[in-house]
C-alpha positions as CSV (number, residue, x, y, z in Angstrom):
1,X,25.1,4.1,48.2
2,X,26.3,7.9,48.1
3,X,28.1,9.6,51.4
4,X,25.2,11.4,52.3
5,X,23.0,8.0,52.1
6,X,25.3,6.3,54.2
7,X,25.6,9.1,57.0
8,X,21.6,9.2,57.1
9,X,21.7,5.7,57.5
10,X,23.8,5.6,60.1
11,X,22.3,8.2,62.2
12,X,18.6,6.8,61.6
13,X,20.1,3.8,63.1
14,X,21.6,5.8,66.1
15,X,18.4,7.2,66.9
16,X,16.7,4.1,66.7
17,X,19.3,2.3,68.6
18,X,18.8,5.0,71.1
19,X,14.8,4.8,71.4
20,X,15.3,1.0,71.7
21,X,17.9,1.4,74.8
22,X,15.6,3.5,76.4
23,X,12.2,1.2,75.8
24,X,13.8,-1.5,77.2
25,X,15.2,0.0,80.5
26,X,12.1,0.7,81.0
27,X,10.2,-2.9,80.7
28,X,12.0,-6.4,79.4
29,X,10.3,-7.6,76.5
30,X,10.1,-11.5,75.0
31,X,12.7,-12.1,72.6
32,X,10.3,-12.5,69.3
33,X,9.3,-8.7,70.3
34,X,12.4,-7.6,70.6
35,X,13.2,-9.4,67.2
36,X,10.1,-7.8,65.4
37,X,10.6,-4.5,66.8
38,X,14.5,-4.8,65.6
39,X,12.9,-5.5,62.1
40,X,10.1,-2.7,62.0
41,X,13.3,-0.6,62.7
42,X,15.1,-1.8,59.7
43,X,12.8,-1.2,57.7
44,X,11.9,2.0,58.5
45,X,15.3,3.4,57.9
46,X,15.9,1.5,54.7
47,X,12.4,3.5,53.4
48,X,13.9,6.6,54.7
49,X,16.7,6.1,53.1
50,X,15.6,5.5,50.0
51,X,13.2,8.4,50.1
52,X,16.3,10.5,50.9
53,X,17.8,9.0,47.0
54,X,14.2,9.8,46.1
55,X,14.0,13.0,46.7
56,X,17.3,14.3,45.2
57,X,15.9,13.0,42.0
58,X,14.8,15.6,39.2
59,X,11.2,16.0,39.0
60,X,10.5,14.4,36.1
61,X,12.6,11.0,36.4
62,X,10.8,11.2,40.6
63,X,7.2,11.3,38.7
64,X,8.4,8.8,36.0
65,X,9.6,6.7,38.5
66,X,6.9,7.1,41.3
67,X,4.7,6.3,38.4
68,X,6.2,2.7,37.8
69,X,6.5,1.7,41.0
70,X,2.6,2.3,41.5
71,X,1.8,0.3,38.3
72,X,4.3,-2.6,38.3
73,X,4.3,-5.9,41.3
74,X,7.3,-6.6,40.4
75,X,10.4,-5.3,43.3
76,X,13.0,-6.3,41.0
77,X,11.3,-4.6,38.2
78,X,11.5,-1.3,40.7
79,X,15.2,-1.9,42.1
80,X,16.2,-2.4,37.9
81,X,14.4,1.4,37.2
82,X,16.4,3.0,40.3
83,X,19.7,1.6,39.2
84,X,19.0,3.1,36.0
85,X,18.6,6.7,37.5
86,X,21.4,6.3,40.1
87,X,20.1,4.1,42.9
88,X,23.3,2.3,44.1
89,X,22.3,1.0,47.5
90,X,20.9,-3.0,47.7
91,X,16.9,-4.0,46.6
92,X,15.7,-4.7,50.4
93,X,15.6,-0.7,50.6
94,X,13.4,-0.5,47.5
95,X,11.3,-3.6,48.8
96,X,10.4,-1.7,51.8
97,X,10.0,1.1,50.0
98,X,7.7,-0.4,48.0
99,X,5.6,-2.4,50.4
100,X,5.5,0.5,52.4
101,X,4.4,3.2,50.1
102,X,2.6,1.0,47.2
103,X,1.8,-1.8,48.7
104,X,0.6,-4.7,46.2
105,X,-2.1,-7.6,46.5
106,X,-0.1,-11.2,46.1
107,X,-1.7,-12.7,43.2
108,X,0.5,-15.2,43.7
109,X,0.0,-16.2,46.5
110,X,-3.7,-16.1,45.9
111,X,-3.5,-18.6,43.2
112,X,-1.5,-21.0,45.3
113,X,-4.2,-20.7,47.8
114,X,-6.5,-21.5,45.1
115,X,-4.7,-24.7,44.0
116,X,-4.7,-26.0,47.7
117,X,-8.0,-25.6,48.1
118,X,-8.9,-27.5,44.8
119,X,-6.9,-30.4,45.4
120,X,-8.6,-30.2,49.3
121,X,-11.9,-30.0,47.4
122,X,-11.1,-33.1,44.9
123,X,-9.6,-35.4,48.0
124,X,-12.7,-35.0,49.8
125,X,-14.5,-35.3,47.4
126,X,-13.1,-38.7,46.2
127,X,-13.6,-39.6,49.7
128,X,-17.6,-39.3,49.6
129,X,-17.7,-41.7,46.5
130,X,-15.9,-44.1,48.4
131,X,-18.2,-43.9,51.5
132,X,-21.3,-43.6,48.8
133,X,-22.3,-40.2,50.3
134,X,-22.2,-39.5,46.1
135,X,-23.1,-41.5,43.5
136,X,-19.6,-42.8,41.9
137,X,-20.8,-41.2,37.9
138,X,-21.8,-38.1,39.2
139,X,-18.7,-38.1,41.3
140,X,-16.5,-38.9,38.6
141,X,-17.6,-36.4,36.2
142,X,-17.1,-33.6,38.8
143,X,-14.1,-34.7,39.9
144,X,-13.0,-34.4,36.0
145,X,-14.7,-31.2,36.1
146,X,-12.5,-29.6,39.3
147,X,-9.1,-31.7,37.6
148,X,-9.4,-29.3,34.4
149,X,-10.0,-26.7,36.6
150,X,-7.0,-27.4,38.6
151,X,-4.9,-27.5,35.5
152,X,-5.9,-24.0,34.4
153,X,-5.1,-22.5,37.4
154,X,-1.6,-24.0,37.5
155,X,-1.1,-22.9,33.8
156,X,-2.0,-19.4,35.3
157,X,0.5,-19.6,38.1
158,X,3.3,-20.7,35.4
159,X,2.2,-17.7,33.3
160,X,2.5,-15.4,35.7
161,X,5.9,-16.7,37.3
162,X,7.4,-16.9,33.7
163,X,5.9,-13.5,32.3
164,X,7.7,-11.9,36.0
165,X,10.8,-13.4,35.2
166,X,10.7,-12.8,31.1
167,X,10.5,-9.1,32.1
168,X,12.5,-9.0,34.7
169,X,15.6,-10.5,32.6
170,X,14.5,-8.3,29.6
171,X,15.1,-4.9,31.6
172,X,18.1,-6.4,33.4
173,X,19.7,-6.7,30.1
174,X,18.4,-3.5,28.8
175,X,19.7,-1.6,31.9
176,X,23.0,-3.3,31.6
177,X,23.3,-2.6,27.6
178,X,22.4,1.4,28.5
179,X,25.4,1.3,30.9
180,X,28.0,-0.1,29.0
181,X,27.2,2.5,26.1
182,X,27.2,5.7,28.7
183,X,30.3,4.7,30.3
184,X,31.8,4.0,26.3
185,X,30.3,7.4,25.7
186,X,31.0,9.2,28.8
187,X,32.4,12.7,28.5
188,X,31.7,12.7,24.3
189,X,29.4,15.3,22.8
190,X,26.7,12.0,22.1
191,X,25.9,11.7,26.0
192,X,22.8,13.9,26.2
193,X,21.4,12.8,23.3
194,X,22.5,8.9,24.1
195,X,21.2,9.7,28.0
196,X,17.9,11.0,26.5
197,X,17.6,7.9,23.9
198,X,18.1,5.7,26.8
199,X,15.6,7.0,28.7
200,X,12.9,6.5,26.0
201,X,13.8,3.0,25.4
202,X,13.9,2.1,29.0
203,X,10.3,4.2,29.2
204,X,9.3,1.8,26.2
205,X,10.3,-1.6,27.8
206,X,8.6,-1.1,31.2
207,X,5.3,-0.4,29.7
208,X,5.6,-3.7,27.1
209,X,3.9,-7.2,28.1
C-alpha cells in the first residue's frame, strides 16, 4: 500500500470512528449492531481505498481492468490483475471492491443448494416406498433416476471448483514469472517493450478457459 493509500485510510477511519462516537452518545445499540455497523465501516473504506489505487491508474490499464473484474467471479483472479498493475495493499480491499461494485451470483453456492435438495428429495422419497405410499419398482427406478442426477451435479461442482483453482494458479504463476523478468530487466533499454509484452500475455491468459 503507497503513502498516500495509507493516509486515506487512516483518515476514512477517523471519520468513521468519529460518526460512530457520535451515533452512539446519542442511543446505546445491541452489540451484534454495533458489530455489523463496525463491519459496514470496514468495508466501506477498504472500497474507497481501493478506488483511490483505481483511479490513479492510466486509462487504459483502469478500462482493461474494470473490464475483468466485470467479466470474471473469481476475487483472487481480480486481486492477481491488480498486483500486476501496482496494487500492493491485501485482497479483502479488492473483495469489497468487488462485491460492492460488480457484485456476482454464487453459482456455487447454488449448486450446493441443489445437491441438498436432491439428497432431501431421494431420502423422502425412499421413505414413501417403505410406508407403500409408492410402489417399490416405480420407486426404485426414480430413485436411480434422481442418484444419476445427483452425480452430475456433483461432477459440476468439482468442475467448477477445479477450473477456479486451475486458473487461479495459472495467473499466479504467470504474474509471478512477469515480475521476476521486470525486476531482471529493470532500468535496461528492454523494459518498455518487455512491460508491453507482458501485458499482452497477461491480457491472453485472463480471457483463456
Amino acid at each position: 500500500m503507497t503513502k498516500n493509500e495509507k493516509q486515506l485510510g487512516k483518515e476514512l477511519l477517523s471519520n468513521a470512528k468519529q460518526t460512530n462516537k457520535t451515533k452512539s452518545t446519542e442511543k446505546k445499540t445491541k452489540p451484534g449492531i454495533t458489530a455489523r455497523r463496525r463491519k459496514t465501516i470496514d468495508s466501506d473504506i477498504n472500497v474507497q481505498v481501493f478506488e483511490h489505487w483505481l483511479d490513479n491508474l492510466d486509462s487504459a490499464s483502469r478500462e482493461s481492468f474494470s473490464a475483468f473484474a466485470e467479466e470474471t467471479f473469481s476475487p483472487i483472479q481480480v486481486y492477481l490483475y491488480a498486483k500486476f498493475l501496482g496494487y500492493e495493499s491485501s485482497i479483502i480491499a479488492v473483495d469489497h471492491w468487488v462485491s460492492a461494485v460488480y457484485p456476482k451470483p454464487d453459482h456455487y453456492r447454488v449448486l450446493l443448494h441443489e445437491i441438498n435438495e436432491m439428497q432431501e428429495d431421494i431420502r423422502k422419497l425412499r421413505e414413501d416406498i417403505e410406508n407403500c405410499v409408492v410402489k417399490r419398482d416405480a420407486g426404485v427406478a426414480r430413485i436411480a433416476q434422481m442418484q444419476k442426477e445427483l452425480r452430475g451435479t456433483i461432477a459440476q461442482v468439482d468442475s467448477f471448483v477445479s477450473s477456479k483453482d486451475r486458473k487461479g494458479l495459472l495467473m499466479a504463476g504467470a504474474d509471478r514469472a512477469l515480475r521476476e523478468l521486470a525486476s531482471v530487466f529493470k532500468d535496461d533499454p528492454i523494459e518498455g517493450p518487455l512491460q508491453e509484452a507482458s501485458m499482452s500475455v497477461w491480457a491472453r491468459i485472463q480471457f483463456e478457459d
